[in-house]
C-alpha positions in Angstrom: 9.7 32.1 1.4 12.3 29.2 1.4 11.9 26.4 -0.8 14.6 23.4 0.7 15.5 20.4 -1.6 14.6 17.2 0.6 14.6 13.6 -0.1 12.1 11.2 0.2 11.7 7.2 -0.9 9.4 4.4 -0.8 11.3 1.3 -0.1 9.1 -1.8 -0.4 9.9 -5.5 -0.7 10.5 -5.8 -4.1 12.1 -2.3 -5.1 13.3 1.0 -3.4 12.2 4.1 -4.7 14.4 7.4 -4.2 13.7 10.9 -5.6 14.1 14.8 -4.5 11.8 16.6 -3.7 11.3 20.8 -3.1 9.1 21.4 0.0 8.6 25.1 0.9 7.9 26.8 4.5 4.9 28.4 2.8 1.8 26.1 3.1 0.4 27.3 0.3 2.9 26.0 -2.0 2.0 22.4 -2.8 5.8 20.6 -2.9 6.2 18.7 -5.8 8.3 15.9 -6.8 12.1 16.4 -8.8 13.6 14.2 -11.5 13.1 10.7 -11.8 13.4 8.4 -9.2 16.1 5.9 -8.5 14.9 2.7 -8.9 17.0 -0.6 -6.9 16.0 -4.2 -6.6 15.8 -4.3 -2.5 15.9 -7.9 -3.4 19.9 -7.2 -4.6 20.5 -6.2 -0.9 21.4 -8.4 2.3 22.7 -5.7 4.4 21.3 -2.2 4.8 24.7 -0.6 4.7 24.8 -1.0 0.8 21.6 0.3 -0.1 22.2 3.3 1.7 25.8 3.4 0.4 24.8 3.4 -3.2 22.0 5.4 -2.7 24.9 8.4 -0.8 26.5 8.2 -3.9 24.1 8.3 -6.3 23.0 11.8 -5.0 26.1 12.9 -4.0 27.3 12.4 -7.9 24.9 14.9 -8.9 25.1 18.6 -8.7 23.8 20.3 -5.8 22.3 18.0 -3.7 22.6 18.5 -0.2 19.6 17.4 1.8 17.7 19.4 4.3 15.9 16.4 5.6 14.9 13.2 4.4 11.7 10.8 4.9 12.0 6.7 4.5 8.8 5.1 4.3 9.8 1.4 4.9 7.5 -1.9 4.1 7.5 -2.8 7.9 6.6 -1.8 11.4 8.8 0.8 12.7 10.3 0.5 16.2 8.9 2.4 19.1 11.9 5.1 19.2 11.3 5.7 15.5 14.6 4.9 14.4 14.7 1.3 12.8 12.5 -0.4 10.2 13.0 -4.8 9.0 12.0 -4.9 5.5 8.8 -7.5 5.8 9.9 -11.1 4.1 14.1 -9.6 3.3 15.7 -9.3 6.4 17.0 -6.0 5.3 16.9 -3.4 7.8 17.4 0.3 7.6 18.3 2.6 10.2 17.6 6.4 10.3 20.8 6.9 12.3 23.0 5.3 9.6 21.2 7.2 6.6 21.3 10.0 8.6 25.1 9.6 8.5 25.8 8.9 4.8 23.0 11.6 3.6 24.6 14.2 6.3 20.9 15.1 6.9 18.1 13.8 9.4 16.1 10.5 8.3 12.6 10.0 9.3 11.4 6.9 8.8 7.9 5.7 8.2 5.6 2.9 7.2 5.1 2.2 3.9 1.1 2.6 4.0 2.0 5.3 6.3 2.9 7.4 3.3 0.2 5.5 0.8 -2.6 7.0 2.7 -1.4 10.6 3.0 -1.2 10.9 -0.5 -5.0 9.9 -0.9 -5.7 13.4 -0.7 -3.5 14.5 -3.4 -4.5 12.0 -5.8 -4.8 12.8 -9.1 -6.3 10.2 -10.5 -9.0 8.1 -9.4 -12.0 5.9 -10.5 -15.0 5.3 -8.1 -16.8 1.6 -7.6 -20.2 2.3 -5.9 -20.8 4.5 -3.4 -22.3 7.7 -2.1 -20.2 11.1 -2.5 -17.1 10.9 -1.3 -17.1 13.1 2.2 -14.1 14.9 4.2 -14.7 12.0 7.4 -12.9 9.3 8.1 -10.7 7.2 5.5 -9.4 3.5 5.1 -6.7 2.9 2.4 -5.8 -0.6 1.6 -3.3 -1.9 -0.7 -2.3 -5.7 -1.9 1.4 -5.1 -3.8 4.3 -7.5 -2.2 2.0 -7.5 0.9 -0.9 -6.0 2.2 -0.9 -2.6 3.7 -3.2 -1.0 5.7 -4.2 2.7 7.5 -7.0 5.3 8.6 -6.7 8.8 7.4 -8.4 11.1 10.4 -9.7 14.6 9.2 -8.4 17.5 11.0 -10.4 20.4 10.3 -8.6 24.0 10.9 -10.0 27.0 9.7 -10.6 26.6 6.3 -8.9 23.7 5.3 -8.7 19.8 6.1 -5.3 18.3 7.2 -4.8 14.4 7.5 -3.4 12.5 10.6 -2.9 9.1 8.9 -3.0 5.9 12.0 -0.6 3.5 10.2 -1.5 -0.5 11.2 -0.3 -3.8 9.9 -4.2 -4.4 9.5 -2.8 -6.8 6.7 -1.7 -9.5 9.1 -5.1 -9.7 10.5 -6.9 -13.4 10.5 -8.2 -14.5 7.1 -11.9 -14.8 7.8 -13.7 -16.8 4.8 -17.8 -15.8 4.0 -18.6 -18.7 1.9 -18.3 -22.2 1.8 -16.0 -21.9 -1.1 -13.9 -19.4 1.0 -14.3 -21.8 3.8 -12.8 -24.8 1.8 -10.0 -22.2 0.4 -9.3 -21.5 3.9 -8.5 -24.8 4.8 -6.3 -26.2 2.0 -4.7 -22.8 2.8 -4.3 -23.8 6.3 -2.5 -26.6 5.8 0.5 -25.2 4.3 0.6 -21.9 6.3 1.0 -21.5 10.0 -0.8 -18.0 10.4 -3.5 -17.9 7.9 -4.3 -14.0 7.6 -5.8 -11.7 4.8 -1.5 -11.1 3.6 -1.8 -14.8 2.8 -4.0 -13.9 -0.1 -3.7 -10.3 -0.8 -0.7 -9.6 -2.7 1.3 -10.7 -4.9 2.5 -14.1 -3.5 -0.8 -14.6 -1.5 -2.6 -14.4 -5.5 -0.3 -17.2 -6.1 -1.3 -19.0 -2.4 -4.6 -18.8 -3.6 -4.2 -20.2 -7.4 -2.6 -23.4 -5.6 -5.2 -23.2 -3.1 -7.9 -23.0 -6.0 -6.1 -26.3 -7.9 -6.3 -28.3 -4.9 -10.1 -27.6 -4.6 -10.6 -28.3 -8.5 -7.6 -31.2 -8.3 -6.5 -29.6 -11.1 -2.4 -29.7 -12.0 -0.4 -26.9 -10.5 1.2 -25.3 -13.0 4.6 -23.1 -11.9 3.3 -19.9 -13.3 3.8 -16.2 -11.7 0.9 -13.5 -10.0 0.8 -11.7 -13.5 0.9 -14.8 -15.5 -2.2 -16.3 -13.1 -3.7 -12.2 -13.5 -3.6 -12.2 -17.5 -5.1 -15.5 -17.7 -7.8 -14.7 -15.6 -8.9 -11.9 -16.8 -9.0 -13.4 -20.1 -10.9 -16.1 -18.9 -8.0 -18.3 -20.9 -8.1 -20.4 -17.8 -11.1 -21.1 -15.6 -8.9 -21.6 -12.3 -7.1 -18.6 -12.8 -10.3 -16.9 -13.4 -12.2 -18.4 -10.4 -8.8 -17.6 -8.4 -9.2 -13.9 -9.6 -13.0 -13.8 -8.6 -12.1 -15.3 -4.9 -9.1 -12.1 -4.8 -11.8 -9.7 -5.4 -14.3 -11.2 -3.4 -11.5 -11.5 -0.2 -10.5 -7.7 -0.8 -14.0 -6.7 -1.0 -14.9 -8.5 2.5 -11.4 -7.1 4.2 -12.0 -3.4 2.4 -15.7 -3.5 4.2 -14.3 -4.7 7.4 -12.0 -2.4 7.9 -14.7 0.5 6.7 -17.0 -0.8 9.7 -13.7 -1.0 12.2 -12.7 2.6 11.8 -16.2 4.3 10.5 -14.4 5.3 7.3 -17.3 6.8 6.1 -15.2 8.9 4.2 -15.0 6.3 1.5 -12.1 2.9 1.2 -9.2 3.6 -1.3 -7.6 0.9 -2.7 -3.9 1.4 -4.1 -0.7 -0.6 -4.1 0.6 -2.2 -7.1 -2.0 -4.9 -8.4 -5.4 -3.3 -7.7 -4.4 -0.7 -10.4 -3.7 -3.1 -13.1 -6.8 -5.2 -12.5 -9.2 -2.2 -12.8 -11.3 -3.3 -15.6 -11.5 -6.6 -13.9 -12.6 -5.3 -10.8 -15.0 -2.8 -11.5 -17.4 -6.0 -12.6 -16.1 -8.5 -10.2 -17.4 -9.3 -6.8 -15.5 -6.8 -4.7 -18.5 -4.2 -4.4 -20.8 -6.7 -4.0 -19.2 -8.3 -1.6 -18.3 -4.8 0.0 -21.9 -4.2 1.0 -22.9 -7.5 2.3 -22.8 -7.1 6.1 -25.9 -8.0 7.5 -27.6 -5.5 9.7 -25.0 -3.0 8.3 -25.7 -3.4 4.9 -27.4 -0.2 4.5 -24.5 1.4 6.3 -21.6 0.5 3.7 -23.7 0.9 0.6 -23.5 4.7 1.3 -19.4 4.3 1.5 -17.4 4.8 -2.0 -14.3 2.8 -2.9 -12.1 4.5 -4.6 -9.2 3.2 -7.0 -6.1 4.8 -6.6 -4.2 4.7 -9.8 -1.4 7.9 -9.3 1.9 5.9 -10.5 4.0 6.4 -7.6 1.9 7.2 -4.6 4.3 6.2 -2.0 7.0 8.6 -3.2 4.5 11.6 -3.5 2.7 10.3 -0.1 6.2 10.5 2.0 6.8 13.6 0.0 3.8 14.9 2.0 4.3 13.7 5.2 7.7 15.3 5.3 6.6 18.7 4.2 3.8 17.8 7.3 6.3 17.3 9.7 8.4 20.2 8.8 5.6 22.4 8.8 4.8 21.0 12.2 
């Protein structure tokens, strides 16, 4: 058996997440995750060159730590050959050649929800909102953070065990379709001030603000120049009642787009819902509309109420998700 240190990060619009890893050619041993991470502002960066640059050296200051392989998952669509990902809303680019260069190892690159959904599988810790058992079928993950990612995890049943093929999308980009009249009149103040009004536009962590101004022009209430966590506390405090009707339209919007994309893929598998808010509005959630809201489809009512959502709350899935896909791919 040969056990090869690797390197894996999750690099997202807001930070960039690096770490080791130990991945062995035995499939039996579970790879597991080395260290701490390191932790940049991809914010601090205009140019791809000095991420990568800082991160060489970095690793290369520490004791033995040449790479056998490394795996990027990157907020952003990857190009067809596979070998350049634009960070979404940076303009900061990384290319598998170049870190392939400054790691002296080869760079796979991936999208971010790419990773997110294969490590659904090897959560450790999750809560359940509704549901039926959760089954080895077909799963959707879903995450608002700095945007809204999206995937379908596809079961792969081989001998005795259940391997995941994960379908990456940019599902979050899809059009915003409102389900009330107060969802309707959201949608077009919202409209308005954005060109493309899709579910990103209020999923995440700018789109929560998006929606708070969105929810002030209905109410013709002041705006007041407060951040997503600041409109998140309040609302959940019920301190303010716009930022606590702007949390109940959130929940409501990601229980609709959760249930959509259950019916488009058949995920009857159950929904997981990670990324970096979801997580630190549990409490809130498990009593808001999301579930509700989750099983009202019509003539497919019956059909969702059988599907679980599931809350991911595992503090750094995307690093333990590309850790997973590499030791996939090696295996492969």
């Amino acid at each position: 058996m040969t056990v090869a240190t690797s390197l894996v990060a999750d690099i997202g619009a807001t930070n960039a997440r690096f770490q080791c890893c130990a991945i062995s050619d035995d499939p039996a041993v579970v790879p597991v995750l080395l260290g701490e991470p390191l932790v940049l502002s991809t914010t601090s960066y205009v140019a791809q060159s000095s991420l990568l640059t800082d991160v060489a050296a970095h690793f290369a200051a520490l004791a033995d730590t040449q790479f056998s392989s490394a795996l990027f998952a990157v907020a952003g669509p990857v190009t067809l050959d596979g070998r350049a990902v634009e960070v979404v809303n940076t303009g900061l680019q990384v290319d598998a050649n170049e870190a392939g260069q400054l790691l002296s190892t080869a760079v796979t690159l991936v999208n971010d929800f790419h990773a997110q959904a294969m490590a659904v599988p090897f959560a450790q810790r999750m809560q359940q909102l509704g549901g039926g058992p959760v089954l080895p079928l077909v799963k959707g993950v879903l995450g608002p953070g700095s945007g809204l990612g999206m995937a379908t995890l596809v079961p792969n049943h081989r001998a005795d065990s259940v391997h995941w093929q994960v379908l990456p999308s940019e599902g979050g980009h899809a059009d915003l379709a409102p389900s009330t009249f107060l969802e309707a009149e959201l949608w077009s103040i919202l409209a308005q001030n954005h060109e493309h009004v899709c579910l990103e536009t209020v999923l995440c962590g700018n789109g929560l603000m998006n929606l708070y101004r969105a929810m002030c022009g209905l109410w013709g209430s002041e705006v007041e120049d407060i951040s997503a966590e600041e409109i998140s506390q309040r609302g959940q405090t019920m301190s303010d009642p716009v930022c606590h009707q702007t949390l109940e339209a959130f929940a409501g919007f990601l229980g609709s787009a959760a249930a959509n994309l259950a019916l488009t893929v058949g995920a009857r598998g159950g929904i997981y819902i990670s990324g970096g808010i979801a997580p630190q509005m549990l409490d809130f959630l498990v009593n808001s509309p999301l579930r509700r809201r989750f099983e009202e489809k019509g003539d497919l009512s019956d059909y969702v109420k059988k599907i679980p959502i599931l809350m991911v709350l595992d503090p750094q899935p995307g690093l333990a998700g590309a850790m997973h896909c590499l030791a996939e791919q090696l295996r492969r």
